[in-house]
C-alpha positions as CSV (number, residue, x, y, z in Angstrom):
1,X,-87.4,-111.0,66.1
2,X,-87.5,-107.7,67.6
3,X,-90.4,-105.4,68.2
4,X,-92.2,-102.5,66.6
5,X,-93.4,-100.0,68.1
6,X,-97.3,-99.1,67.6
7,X,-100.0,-96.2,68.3
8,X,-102.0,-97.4,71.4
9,X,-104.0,-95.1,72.8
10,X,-104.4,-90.9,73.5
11,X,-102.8,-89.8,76.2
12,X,-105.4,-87.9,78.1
13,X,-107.6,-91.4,77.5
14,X,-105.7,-92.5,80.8
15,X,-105.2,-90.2,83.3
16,X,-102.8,-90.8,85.8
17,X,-103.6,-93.7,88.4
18,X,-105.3,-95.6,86.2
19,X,-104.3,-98.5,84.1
20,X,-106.6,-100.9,80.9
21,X,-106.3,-103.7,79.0
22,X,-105.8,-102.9,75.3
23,X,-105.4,-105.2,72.4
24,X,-103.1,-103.8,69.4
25,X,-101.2,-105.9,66.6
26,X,-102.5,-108.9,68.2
27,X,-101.4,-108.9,71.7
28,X,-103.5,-107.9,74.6
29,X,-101.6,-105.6,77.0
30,X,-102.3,-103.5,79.9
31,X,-101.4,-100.0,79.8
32,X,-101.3,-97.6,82.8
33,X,-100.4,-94.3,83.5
34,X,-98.1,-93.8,86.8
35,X,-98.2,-90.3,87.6
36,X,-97.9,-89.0,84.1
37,X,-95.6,-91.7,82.8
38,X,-97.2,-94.5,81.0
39,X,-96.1,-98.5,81.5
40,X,-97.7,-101.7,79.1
41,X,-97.0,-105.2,80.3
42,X,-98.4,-108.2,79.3
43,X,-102.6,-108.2,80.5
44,X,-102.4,-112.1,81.2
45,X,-101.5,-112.9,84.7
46,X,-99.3,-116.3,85.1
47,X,-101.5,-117.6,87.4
48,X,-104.4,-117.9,86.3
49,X,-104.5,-115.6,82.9
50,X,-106.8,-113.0,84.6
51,X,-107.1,-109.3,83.0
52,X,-104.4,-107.4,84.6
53,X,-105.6,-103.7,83.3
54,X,-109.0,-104.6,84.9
55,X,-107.6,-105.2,88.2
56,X,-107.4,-102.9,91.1
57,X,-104.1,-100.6,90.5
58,X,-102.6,-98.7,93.2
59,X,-99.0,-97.4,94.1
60,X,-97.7,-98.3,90.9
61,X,-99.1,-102.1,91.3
62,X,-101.7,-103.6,89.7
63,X,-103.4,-106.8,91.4
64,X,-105.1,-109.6,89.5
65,X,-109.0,-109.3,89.8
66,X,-109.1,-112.8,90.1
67,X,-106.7,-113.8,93.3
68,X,-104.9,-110.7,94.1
69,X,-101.4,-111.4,92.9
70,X,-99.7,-108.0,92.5
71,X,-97.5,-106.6,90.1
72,X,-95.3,-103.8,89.2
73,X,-96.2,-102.2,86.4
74,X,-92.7,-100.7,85.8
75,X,-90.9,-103.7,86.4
76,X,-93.0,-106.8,85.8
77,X,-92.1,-108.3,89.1
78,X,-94.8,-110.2,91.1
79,X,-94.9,-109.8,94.6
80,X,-96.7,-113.2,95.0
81,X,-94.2,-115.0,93.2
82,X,-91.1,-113.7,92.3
83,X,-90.2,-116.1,90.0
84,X,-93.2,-115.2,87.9
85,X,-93.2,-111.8,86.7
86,X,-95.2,-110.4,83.3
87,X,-93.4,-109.0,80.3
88,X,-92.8,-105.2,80.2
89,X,-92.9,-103.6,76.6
90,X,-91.6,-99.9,76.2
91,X,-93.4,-96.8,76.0
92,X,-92.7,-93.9,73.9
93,X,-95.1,-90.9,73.6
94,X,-95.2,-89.1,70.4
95,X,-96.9,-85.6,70.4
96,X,-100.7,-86.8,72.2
97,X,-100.0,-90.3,71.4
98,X,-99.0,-93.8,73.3
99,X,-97.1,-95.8,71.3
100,X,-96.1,-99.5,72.6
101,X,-93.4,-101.9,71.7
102,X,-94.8,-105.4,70.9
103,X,-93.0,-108.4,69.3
104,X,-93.4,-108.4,65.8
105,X,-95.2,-111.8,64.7
């Protein structure tokens, strides 16, 4: 199946340098904004499952509140554990809005 893209969040709701979890169509995501460009992955970390968009973000990489794996929020990759990145889902901003890809159910 492929995905669909739906309305997230505003776009001055996240200001740059900081990232949240969000839950839309089902799936919880993190969303963060990196310098005015916005980035959604998966809010589960592998580890453990902790809340990535409640973790401390920084330098384009979030880390896991629970044991500090980080991750980049543009790529997905861990720096923990390369082997176990998160999903990325594309971003598109329409007019003040953040629209997010997620897999259609």
């Amino acid at each position: 199946m492929s995905d669909s893209f739906v309305d997230a969040a505003e776009v001055a709701s996240l200001s740059p340098g900081q990232g949240r979890s969000i839950e839309i169509a089902g799936h919880r995501l993190a969303l963060f904004n990196v310098d005015g460009r916005f980035h959604a992955i998966d809010d589960d970390c592998p580890h453990r499952g902790g809340p990535l968009g409640a973790g401390w973000f920084e330098n384009g990489k979030v880390h896991c509140p629970l044991h500090g794996w980080a991750f980049d929020v543009v790529t997905g990759g861990c720096d923990v554990r390369p082997e176990r990145p998160v999903r990325t889902h594309a971003v598109e901003i329409r007019g003040d809005r953040v629209w997010v890809a997620v897999p259609k159910k």
